[in-house]
Biotite code that builds the C-alpha atoms (Angstrom):
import biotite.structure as struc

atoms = struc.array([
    struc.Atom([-9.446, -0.235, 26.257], chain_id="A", res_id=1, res_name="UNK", atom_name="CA", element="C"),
    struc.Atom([-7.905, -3.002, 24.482], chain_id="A", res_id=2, res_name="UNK", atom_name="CA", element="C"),
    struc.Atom([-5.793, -2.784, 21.049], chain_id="A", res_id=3, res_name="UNK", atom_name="CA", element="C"),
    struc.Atom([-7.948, -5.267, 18.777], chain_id="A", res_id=4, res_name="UNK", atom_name="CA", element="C"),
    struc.Atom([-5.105, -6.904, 16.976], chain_id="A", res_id=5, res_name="UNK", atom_name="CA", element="C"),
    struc.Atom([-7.054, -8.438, 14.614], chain_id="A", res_id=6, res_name="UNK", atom_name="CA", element="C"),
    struc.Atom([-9.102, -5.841, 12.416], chain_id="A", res_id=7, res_name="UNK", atom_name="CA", element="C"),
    struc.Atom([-6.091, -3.179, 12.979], chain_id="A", res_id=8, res_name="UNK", atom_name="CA", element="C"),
    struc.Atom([-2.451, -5.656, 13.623], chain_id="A", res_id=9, res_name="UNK", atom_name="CA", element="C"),
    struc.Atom([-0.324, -2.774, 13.231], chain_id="A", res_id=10, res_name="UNK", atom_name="CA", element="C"),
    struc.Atom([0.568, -0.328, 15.668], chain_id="A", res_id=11, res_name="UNK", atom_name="CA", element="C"),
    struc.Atom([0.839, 3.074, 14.899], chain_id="A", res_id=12, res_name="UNK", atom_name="CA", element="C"),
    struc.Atom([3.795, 5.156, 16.156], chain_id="A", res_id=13, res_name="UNK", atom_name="CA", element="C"),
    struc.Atom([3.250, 7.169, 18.950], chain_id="A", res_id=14, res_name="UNK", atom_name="CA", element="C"),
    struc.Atom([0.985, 6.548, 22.308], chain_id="A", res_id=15, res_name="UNK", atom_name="CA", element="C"),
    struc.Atom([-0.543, 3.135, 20.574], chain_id="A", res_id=16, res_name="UNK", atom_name="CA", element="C"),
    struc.Atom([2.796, 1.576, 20.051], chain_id="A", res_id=17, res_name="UNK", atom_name="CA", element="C"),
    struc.Atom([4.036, 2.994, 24.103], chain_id="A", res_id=18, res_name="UNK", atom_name="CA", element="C"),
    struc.Atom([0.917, 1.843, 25.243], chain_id="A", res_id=19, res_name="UNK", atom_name="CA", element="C"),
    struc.Atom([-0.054, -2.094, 23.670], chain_id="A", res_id=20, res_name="UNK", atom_name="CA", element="C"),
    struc.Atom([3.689, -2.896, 21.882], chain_id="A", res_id=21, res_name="UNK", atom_name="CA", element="C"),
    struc.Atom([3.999, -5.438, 24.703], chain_id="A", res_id=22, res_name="UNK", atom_name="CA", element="C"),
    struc.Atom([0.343, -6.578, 23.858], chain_id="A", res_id=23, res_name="UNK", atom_name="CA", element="C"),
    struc.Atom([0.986, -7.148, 20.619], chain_id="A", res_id=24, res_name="UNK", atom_name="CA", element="C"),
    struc.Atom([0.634, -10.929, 19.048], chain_id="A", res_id=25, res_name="UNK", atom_name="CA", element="C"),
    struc.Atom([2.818, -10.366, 16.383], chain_id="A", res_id=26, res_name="UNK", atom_name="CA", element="C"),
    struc.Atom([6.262, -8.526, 15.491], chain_id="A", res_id=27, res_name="UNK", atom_name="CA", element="C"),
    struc.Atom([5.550, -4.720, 14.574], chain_id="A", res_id=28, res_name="UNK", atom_name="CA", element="C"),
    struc.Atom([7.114, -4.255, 11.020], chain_id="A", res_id=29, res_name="UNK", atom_name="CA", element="C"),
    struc.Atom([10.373, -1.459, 11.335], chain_id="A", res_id=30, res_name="UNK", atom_name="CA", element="C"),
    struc.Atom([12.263, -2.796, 9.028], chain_id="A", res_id=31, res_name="UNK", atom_name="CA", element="C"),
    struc.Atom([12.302, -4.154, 4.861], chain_id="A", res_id=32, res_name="UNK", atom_name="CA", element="C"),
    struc.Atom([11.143, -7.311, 4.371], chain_id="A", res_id=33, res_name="UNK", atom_name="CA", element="C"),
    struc.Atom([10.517, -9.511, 1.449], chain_id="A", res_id=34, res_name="UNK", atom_name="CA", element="C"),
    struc.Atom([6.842, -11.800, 0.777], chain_id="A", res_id=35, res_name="UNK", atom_name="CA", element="C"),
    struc.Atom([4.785, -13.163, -1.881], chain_id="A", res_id=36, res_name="UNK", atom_name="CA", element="C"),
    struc.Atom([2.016, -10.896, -3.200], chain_id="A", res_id=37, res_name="UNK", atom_name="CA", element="C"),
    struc.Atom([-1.486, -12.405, -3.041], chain_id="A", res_id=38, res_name="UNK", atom_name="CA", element="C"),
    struc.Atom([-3.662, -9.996, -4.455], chain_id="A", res_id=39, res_name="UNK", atom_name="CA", element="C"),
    struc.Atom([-3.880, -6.888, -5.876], chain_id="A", res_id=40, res_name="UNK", atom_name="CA", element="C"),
    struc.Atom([-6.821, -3.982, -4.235], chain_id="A", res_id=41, res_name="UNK", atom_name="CA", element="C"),
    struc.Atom([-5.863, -1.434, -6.355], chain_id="A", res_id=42, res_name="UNK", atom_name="CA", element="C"),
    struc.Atom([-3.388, 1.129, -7.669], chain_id="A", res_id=43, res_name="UNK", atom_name="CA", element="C"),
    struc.Atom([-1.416, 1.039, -4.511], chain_id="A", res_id=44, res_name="UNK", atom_name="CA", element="C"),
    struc.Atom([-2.392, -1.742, -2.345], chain_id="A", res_id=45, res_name="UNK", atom_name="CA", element="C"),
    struc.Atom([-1.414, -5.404, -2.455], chain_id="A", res_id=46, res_name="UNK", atom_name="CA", element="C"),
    struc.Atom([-1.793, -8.278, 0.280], chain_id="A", res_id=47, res_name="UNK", atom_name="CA", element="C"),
    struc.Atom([1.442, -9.912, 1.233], chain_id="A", res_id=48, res_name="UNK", atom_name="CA", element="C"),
    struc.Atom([2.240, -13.198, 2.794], chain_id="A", res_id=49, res_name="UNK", atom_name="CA", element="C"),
    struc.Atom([5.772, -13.041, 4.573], chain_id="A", res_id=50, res_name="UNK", atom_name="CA", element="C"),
    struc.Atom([7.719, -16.025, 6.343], chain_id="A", res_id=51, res_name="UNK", atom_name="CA", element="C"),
    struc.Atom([7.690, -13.795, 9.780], chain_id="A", res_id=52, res_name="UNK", atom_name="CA", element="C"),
    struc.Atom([3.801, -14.083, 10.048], chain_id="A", res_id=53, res_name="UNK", atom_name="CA", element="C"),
    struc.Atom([1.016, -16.217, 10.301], chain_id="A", res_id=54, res_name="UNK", atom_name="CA", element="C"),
    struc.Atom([-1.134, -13.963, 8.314], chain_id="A", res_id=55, res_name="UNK", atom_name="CA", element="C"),
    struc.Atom([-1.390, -11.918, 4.961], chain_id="A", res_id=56, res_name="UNK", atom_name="CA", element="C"),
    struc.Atom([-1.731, -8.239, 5.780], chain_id="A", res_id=57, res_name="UNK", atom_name="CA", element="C"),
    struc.Atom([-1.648, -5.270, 3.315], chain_id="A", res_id=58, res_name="UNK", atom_name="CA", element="C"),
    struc.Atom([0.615, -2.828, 2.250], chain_id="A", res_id=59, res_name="UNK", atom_name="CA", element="C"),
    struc.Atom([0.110, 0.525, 0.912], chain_id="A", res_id=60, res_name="UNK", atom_name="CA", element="C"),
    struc.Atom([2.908, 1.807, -1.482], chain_id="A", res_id=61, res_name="UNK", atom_name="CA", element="C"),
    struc.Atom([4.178, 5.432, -0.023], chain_id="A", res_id=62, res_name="UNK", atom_name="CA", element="C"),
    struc.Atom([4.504, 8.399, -2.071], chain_id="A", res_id=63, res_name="UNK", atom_name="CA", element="C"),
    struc.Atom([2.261, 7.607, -4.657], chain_id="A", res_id=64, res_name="UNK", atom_name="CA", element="C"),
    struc.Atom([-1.649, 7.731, -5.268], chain_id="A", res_id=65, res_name="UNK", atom_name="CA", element="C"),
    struc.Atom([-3.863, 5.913, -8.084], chain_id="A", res_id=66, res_name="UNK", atom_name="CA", element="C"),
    struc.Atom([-7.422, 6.336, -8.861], chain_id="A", res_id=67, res_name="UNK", atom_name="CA", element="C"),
    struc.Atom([-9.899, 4.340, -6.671], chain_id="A", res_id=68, res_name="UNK", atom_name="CA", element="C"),
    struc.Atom([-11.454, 1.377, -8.111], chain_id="A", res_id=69, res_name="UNK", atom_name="CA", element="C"),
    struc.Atom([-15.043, 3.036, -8.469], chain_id="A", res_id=70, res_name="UNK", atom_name="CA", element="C"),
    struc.Atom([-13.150, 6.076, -10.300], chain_id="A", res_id=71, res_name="UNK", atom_name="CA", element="C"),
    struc.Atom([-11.714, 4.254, -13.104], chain_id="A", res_id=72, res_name="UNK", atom_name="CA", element="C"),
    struc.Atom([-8.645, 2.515, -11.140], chain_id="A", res_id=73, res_name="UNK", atom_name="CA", element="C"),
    struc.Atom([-9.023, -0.442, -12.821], chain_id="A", res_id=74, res_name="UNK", atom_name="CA", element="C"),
    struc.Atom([-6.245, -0.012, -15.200], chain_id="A", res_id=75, res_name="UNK", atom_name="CA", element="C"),
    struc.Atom([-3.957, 0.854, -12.622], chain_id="A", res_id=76, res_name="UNK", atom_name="CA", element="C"),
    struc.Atom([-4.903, -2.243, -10.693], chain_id="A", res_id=77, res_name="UNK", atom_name="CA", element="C"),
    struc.Atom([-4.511, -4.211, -13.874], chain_id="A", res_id=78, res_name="UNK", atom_name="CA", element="C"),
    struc.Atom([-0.953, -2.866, -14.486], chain_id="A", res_id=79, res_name="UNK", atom_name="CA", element="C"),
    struc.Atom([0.134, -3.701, -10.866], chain_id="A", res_id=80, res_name="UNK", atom_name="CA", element="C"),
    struc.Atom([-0.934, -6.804, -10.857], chain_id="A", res_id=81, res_name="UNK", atom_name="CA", element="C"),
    struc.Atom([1.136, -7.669, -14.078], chain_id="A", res_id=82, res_name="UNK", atom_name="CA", element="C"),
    struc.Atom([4.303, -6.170, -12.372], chain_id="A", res_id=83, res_name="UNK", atom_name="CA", element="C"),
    struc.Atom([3.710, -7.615, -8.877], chain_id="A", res_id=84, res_name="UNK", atom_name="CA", element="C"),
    struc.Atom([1.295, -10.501, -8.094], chain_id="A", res_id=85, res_name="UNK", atom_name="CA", element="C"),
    struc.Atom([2.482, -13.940, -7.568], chain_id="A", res_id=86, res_name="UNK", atom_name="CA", element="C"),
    struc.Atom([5.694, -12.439, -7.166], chain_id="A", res_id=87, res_name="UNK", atom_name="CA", element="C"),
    struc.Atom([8.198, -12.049, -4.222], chain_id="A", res_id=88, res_name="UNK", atom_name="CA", element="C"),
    struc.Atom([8.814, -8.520, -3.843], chain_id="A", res_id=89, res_name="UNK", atom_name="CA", element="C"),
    struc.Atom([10.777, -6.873, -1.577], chain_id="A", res_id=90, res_name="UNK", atom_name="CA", element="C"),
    struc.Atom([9.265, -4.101, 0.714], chain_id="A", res_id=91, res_name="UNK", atom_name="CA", element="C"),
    struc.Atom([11.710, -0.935, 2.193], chain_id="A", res_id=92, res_name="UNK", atom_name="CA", element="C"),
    struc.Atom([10.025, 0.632, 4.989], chain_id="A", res_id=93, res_name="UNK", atom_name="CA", element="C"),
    struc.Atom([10.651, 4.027, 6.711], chain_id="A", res_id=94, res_name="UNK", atom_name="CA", element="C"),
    struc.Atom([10.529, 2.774, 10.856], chain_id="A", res_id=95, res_name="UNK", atom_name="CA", element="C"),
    struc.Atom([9.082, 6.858, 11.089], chain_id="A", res_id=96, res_name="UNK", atom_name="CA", element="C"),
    struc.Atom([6.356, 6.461, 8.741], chain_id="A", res_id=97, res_name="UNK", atom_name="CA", element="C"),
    struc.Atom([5.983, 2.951, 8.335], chain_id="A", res_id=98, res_name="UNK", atom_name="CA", element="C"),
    struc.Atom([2.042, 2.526, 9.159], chain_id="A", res_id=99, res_name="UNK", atom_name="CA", element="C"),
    struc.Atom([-0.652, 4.898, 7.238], chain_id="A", res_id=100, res_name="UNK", atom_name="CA", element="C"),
    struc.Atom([-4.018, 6.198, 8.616], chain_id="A", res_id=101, res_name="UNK", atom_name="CA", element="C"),
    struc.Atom([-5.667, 3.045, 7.400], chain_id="A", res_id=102, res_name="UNK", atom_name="CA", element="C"),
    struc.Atom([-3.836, 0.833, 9.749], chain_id="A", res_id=103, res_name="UNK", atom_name="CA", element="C"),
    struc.Atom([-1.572, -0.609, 6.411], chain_id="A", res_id=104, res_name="UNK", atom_name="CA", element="C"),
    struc.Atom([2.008, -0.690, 6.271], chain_id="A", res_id=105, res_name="UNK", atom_name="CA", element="C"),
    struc.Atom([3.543, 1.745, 3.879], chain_id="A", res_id=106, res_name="UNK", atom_name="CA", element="C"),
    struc.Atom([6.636, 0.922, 1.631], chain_id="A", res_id=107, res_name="UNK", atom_name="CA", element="C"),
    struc.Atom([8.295, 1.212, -1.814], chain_id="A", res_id=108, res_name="UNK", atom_name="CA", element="C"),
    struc.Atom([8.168, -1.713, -3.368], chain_id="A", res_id=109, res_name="UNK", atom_name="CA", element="C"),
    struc.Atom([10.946, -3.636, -5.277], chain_id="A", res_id=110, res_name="UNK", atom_name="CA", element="C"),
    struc.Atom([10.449, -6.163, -7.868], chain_id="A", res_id=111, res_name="UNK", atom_name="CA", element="C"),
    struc.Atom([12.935, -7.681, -10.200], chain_id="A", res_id=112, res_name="UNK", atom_name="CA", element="C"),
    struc.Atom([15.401, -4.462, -9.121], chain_id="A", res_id=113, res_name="UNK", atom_name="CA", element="C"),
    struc.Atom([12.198, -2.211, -10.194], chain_id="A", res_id=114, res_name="UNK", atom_name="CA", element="C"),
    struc.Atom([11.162, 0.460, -7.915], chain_id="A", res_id=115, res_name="UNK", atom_name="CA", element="C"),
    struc.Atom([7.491, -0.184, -8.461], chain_id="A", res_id=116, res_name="UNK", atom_name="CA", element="C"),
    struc.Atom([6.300, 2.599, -7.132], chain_id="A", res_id=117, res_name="UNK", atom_name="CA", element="C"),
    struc.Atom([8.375, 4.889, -9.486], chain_id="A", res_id=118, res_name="UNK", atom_name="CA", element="C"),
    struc.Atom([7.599, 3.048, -12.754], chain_id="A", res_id=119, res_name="UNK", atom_name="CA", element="C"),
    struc.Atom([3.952, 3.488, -11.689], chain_id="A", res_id=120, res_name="UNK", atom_name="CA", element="C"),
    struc.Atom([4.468, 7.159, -11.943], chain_id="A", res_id=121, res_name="UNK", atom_name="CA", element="C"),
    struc.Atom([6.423, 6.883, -15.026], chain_id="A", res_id=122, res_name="UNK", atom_name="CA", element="C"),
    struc.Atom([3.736, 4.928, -16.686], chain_id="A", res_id=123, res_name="UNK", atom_name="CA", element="C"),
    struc.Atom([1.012, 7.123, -15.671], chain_id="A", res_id=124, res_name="UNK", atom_name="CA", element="C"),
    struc.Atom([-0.760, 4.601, -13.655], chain_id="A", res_id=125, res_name="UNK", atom_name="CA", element="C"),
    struc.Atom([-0.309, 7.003, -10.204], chain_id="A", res_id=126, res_name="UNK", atom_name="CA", element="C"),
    struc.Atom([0.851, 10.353, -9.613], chain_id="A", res_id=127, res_name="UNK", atom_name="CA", element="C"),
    struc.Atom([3.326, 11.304, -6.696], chain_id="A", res_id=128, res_name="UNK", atom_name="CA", element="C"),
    struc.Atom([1.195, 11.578, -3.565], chain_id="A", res_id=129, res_name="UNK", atom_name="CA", element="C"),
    struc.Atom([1.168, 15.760, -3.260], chain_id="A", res_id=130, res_name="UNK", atom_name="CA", element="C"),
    struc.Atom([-0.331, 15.443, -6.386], chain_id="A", res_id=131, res_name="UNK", atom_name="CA", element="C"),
    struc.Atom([-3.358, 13.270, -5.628], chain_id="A", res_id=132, res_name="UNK", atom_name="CA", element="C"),
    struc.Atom([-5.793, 16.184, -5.680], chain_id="A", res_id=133, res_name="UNK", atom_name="CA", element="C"),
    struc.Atom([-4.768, 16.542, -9.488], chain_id="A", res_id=134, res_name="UNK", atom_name="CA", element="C"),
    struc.Atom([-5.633, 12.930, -9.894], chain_id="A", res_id=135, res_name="UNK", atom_name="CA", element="C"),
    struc.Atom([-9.487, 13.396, -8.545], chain_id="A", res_id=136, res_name="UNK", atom_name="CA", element="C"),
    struc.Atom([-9.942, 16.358, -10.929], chain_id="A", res_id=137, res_name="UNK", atom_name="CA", element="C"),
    struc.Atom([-8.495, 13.765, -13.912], chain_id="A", res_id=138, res_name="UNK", atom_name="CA", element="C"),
    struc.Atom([-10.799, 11.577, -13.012], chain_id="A", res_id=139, res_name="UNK", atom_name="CA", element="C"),
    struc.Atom([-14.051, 14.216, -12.442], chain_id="A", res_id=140, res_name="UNK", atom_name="CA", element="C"),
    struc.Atom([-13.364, 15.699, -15.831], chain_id="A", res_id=141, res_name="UNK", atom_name="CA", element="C"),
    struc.Atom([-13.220, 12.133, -17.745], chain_id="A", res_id=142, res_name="UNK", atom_name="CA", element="C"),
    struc.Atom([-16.446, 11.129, -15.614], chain_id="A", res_id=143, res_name="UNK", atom_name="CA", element="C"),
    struc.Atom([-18.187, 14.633, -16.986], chain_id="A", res_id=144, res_name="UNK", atom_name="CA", element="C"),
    struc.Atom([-17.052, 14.293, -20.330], chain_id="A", res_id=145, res_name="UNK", atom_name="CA", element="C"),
    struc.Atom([-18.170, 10.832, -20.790], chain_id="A", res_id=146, res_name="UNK", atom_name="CA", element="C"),
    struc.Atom([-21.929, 12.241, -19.753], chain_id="A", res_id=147, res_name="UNK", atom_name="CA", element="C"),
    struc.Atom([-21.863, 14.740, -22.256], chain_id="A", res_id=148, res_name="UNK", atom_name="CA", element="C"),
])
């Protein structure tokens, strides 16, 4: 079976990178890079246009977690996209864990010397990512309480 390089361009580590790396139609991402953010998901994703491909593809920011956008994310989308889009940002990426089960590239995030994905925690708009069960039961008490 083919790797289909267009709904999934990254490779994960392991028997898909041994198996289609030579496939692929695009460099595999193991190192930082720098691009232009060109919109904002969520909390923690953003879509990226870099000089080294032809595409935009998205990037998940590692060691953090923000609510979902049907969960009240909204804010924390809001407060990324005032730190981050338009911008050129710089991306450093762990060659280990550098793709997430999504198929997105993971990385902490650097704009204007800001680690973005730190001030995120520090500003309450994500929690670090062991902590993300913590953050569902934040957002099922606030969705209870607002039906009582």
């Amino acid at each position: 079976m083919a790797w289909d390089f267009k709904a999934r361009p990254e490779l994960w580590n392991g028997m898909a990178m041994e198996m289609y790396y030579a496939d692929s139609p695009h460099p595999q991402i193991f190192h930082d890079f720098e691009g232009k953010v060109t919109r904002v998901h969520d909390g923690d994703t953003f879509t990226i246009k870099t000089d080294f491909r032809d595409f935009e593809f998205p990037v998940r920011m590692i060691g953090i977690d923000s609510l979902e956008m049907n969960a009240g994310g909204q804010v924390a989308q809001k407060w990324l996209e005032s730190q981050i889009l338009g911008k050129t940002i710089d991306v450093i990426v762990d060659p280990k864990e550098r793709v997430g089960k999504w198929g997105r590239i993971l990385g902490v995030v650097f704009a204007g010397g800001m680690n973005i994905n730190e001030l995120s925690i520090i500003e309450g708009m994500s929690v670090p990512f062991d902590q993300r069960n913590e953050l569902a039961n934040r957002a099922a008490d606030k969705a209870s309480e607002a039906i009582f």
